[in-house]
C-alpha positions as CSV (number, residue, x, y, z in Angstrom):
1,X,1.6,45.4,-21.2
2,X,-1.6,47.3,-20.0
3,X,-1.9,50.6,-21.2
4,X,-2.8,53.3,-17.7
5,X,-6.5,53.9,-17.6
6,X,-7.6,57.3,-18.4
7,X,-8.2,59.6,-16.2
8,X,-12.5,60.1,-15.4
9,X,-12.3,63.9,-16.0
10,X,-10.9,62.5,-19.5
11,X,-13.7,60.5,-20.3
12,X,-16.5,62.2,-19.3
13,X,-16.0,64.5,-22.1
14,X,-15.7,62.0,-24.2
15,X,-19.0,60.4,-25.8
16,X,-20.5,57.5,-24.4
17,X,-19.9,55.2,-27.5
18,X,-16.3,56.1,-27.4
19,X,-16.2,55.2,-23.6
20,X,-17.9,51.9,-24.1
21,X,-15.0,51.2,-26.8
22,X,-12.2,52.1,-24.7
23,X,-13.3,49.9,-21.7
24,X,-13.6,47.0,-24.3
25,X,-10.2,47.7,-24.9
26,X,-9.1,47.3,-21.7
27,X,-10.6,44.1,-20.7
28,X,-9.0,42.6,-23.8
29,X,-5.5,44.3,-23.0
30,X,-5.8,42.4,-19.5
31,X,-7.0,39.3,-20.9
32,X,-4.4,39.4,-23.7
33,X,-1.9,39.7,-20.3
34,X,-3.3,37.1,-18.8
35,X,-3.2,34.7,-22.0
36,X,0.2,35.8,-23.0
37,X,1.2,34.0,-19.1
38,X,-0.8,31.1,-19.7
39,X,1.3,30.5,-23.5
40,X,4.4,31.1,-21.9
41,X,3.4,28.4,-19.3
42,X,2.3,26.1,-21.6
43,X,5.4,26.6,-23.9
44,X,8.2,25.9,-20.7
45,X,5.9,22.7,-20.3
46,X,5.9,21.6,-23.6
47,X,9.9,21.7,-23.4
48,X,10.2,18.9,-20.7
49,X,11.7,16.0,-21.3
50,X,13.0,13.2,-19.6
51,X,16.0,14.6,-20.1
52,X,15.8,17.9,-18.5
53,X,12.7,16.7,-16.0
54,X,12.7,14.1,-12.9
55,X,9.9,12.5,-15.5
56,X,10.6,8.8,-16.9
57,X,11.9,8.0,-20.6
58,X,8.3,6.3,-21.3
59,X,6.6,9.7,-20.5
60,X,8.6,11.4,-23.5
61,X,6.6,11.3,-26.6
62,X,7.4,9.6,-29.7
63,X,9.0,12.9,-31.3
64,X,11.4,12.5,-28.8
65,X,15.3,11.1,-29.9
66,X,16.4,8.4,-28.3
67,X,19.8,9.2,-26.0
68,X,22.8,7.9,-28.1
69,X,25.2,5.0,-26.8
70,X,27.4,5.6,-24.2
71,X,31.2,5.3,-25.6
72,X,32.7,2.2,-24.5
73,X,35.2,2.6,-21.4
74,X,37.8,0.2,-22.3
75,X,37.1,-1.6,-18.8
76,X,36.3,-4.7,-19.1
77,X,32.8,-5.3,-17.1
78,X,32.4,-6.8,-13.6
79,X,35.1,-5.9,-10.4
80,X,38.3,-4.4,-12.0
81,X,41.8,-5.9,-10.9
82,X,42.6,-5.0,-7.2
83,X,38.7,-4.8,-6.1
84,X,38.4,-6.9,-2.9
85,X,36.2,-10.6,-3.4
86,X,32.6,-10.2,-2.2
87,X,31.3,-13.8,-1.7
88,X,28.6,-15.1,0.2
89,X,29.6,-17.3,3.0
90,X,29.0,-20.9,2.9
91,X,26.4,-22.5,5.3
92,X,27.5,-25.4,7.3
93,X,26.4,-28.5,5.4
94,X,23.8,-31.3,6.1
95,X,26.1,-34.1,4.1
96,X,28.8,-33.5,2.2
97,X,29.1,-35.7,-1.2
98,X,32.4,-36.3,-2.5
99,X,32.9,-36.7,-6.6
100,X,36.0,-37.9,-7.7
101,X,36.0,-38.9,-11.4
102,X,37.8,-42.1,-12.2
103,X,39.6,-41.3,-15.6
104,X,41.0,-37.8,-16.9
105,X,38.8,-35.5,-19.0
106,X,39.6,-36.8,-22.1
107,X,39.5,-40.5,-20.8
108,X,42.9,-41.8,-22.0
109,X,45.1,-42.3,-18.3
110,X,43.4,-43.1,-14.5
111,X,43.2,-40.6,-11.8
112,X,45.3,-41.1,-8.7
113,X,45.4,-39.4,-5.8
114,X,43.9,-36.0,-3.9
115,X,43.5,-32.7,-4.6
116,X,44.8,-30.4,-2.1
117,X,42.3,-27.3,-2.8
118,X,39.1,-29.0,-4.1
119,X,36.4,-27.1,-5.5
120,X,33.9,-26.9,-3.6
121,X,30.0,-25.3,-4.8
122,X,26.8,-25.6,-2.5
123,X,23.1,-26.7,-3.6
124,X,20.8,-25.9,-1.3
125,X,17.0,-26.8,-1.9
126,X,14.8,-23.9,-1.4
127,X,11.9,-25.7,-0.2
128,X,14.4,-26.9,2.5
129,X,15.5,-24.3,5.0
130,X,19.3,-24.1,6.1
131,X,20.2,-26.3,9.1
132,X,20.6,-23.3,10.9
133,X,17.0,-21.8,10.3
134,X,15.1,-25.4,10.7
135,X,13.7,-25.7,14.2
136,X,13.7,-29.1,16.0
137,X,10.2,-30.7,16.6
138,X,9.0,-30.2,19.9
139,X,9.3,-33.4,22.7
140,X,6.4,-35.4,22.3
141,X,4.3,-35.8,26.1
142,X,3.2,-39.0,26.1
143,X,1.8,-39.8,29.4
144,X,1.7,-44.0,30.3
145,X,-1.9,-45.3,30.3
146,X,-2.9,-48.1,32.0
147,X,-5.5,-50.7,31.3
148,X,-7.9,-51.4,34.1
């Protein structure tokens, strides 16, 4: 806090030494103000964290504690019972290839008959568009040419 000036009729009767102190003292009290800002500024910056700031955990120094483990829920992970099937849909297919294995898994008795709800997967080759997305070569124009 500044101390008030003095008043002029004050220091003129003081002696000029004594008046060349005491305005020496008052630029330092307003740049002790003005530094005692600046450290409290400094100090609410040194504070931030990525905690308490929009700033990113690889900003925080090394000083800083890591955030404990989150508590396990007791849910186990991925859609919880009664949350509604989210698949992509299947693409119509160029061919379909059917694989029926001859024997059963552990190869003891043959395999007869069809499965009424097969399971079904798709493979799609990425450097192959979808049927759907692969446009038709254009007609060719090929005029007749005569010999003559």
């Amino acid at each position: 806090m500044t101390p008030p000036p003095l008043p002029d009729e004050l220091l003129a009767t003081l002696p000029p030494a004594v008046v060349v102190y005491i305005r020496a003292l008052e630029a330092i009290a307003g740049q002790v103000v003005l530094l005692t800002a600046r450290v409290a500024e400094l100090e609410a910056r040194l504070g931030q964290t990525s905690a308490n700031t929009s700033k990113p955990p690889s900003s925080d120094g090394p000083h800083v504690k890591p955030a404990p483990p989150k508590k396990p829920s007791g849910k186990a992970k991925g859609g919880q019972p009664g949350h509604p099937r989210n698949d992509r849909p299947l693409l119509p297919p160029d061919a379909v290839v059917e694989l029926r294995p001859a024997d059963c898994p552990d190869g003891r008795h043959a395999l007869a008959g069809d499965d009424p709800d097969p399971v079904a997967h798709q493979v799609v080759d990425p450097a192959r568009p979808p049927a759907r997305d692969r446009v038709p070569p254009p007609p060719l124009d090929v005029p007749p040419v005569r010999p003559g």
